[in-house]
C-alpha positions in Angstrom: 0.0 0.0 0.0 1.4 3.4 -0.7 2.0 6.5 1.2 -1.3 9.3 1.1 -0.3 12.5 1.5 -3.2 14.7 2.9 -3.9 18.5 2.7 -5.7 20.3 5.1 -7.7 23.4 3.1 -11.0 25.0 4.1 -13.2 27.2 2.4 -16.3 29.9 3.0 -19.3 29.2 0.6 -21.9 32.2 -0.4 -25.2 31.1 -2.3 -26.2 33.4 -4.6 -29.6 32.8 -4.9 -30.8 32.6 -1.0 -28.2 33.9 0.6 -27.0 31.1 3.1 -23.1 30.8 3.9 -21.3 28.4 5.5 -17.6 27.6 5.8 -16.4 23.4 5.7 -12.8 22.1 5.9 -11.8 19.3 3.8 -8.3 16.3 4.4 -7.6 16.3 0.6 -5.7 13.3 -0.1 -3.3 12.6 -2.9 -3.3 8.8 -4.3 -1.8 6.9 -6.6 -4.1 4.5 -8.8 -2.8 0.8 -10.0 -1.5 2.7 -13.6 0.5 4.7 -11.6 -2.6 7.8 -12.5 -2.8 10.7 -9.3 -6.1 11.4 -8.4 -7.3 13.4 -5.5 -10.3 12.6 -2.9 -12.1 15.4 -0.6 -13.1 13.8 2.3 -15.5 15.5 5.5 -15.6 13.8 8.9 -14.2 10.7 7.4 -16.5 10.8 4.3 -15.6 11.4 0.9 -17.2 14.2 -0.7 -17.5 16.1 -4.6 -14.9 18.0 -4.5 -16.3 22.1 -4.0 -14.6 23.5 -6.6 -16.6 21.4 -9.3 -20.0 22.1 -8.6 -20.9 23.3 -5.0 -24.2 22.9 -3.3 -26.4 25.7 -1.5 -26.7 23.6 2.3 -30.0 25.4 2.3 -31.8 25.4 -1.1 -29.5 22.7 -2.9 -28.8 25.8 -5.6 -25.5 25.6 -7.6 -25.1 29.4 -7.7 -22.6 29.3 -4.8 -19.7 32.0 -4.1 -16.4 30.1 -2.8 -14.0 32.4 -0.8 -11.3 31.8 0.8 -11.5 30.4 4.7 -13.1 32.8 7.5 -15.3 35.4 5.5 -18.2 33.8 6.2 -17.3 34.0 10.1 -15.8 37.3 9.9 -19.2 38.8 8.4 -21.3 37.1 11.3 -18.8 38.6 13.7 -19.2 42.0 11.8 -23.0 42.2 12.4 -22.5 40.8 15.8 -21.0 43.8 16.2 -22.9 46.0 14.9 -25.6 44.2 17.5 -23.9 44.8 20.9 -25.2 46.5 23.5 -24.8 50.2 24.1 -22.3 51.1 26.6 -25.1 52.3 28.9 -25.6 49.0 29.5 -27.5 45.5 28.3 -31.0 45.7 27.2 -33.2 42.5 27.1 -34.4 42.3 23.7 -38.0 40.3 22.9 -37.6 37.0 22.0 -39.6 35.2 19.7 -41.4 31.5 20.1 -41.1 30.4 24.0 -39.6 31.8 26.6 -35.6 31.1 26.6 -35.3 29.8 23.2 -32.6 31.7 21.1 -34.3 32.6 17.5 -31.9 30.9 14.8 -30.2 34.0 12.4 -30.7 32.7 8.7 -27.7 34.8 6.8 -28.6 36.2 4.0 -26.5 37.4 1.5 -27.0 40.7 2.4 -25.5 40.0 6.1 -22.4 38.2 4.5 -21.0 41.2 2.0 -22.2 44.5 4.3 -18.4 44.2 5.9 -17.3 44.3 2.7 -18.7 47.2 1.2 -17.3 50.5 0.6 -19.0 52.8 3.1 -19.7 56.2 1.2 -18.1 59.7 2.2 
C-alpha cells in the first residue's frame, strides 16, 4: 500500500440565490491509482465528498449558484454584524424574544448580512 499525502484546506461558501453561507474544511488526499494515474479525494468527517470546486451545493436550497471564498469570511461577516448588534455602553438591554420563553431565535444569513463588511462605506 502506498503512502497518502493529505492537505488540510477550508473554504467559506456564499449562495447566490438565498443567501446562506457556510464555511467546511476538507483532508484532501493525494493517491496513486494501480496505472500509476494521481487522483485526489475530498473527504468530510471521514467521508468522501465532490470536490467544492466542481460544482458546489447551497446547504440550504441545494442551488448551484454558490460563491467560494477563501476560509473565514463567512465568520468574519457574522462577527461583523454581531458587532454592529452589541449592547450600548449604557448597559445590556433584554431584547424580545420570539417563540417560547428562553429559546434563542436561529439567524438565517442572507447574502446581504455576509457582504455588508465588505462594502465601501460612502463619504
Amino acid at each position: 500500500m502506498s503512502e497518502i499525502a493529505v492537505v488540510h484546506e477550508s473554504y467559506s461558501f456564499a449562495c447566490m440565490r438565498c443567501g446562506h453561507g457556510w464555511e467546511q474544511s476538507y483532508e484532501i488526499e493525494h493517491h496513486v491509482d494501480a496505472d500509476g494515474r494521481e487522483f485526489v479525494q475530498y473527504v468530510v468527517g471521514g467521508q468522501v465528498v465532490p470536490s467544492p470546486l466542481s460544482r458546489p451545493t447551497c446547504q440550504n436550497c441545494d442551488n448551484h449558484v454558490v460563491r467560494i471564498m477563501r476560509p473565514g469570511r463567512v465568520a468574519s461577516a457574522r462577527n461583523a454584524a454581531h458587532r454592529q448588534h452589541r449592547t450600548s455602553p449604557a448597559g445590556p438591554v433584554e431584547a424580545p424574544m420570539s417563540g417560547a420563553e428562553g429559546q434563542k431565535e436561529h439567524h438565517h444569513w442572507h447574502l446581504s448580512d455576509l457582504l455588508h463588511p465588505f462594502q465601501r462605506r460612502a463619504s
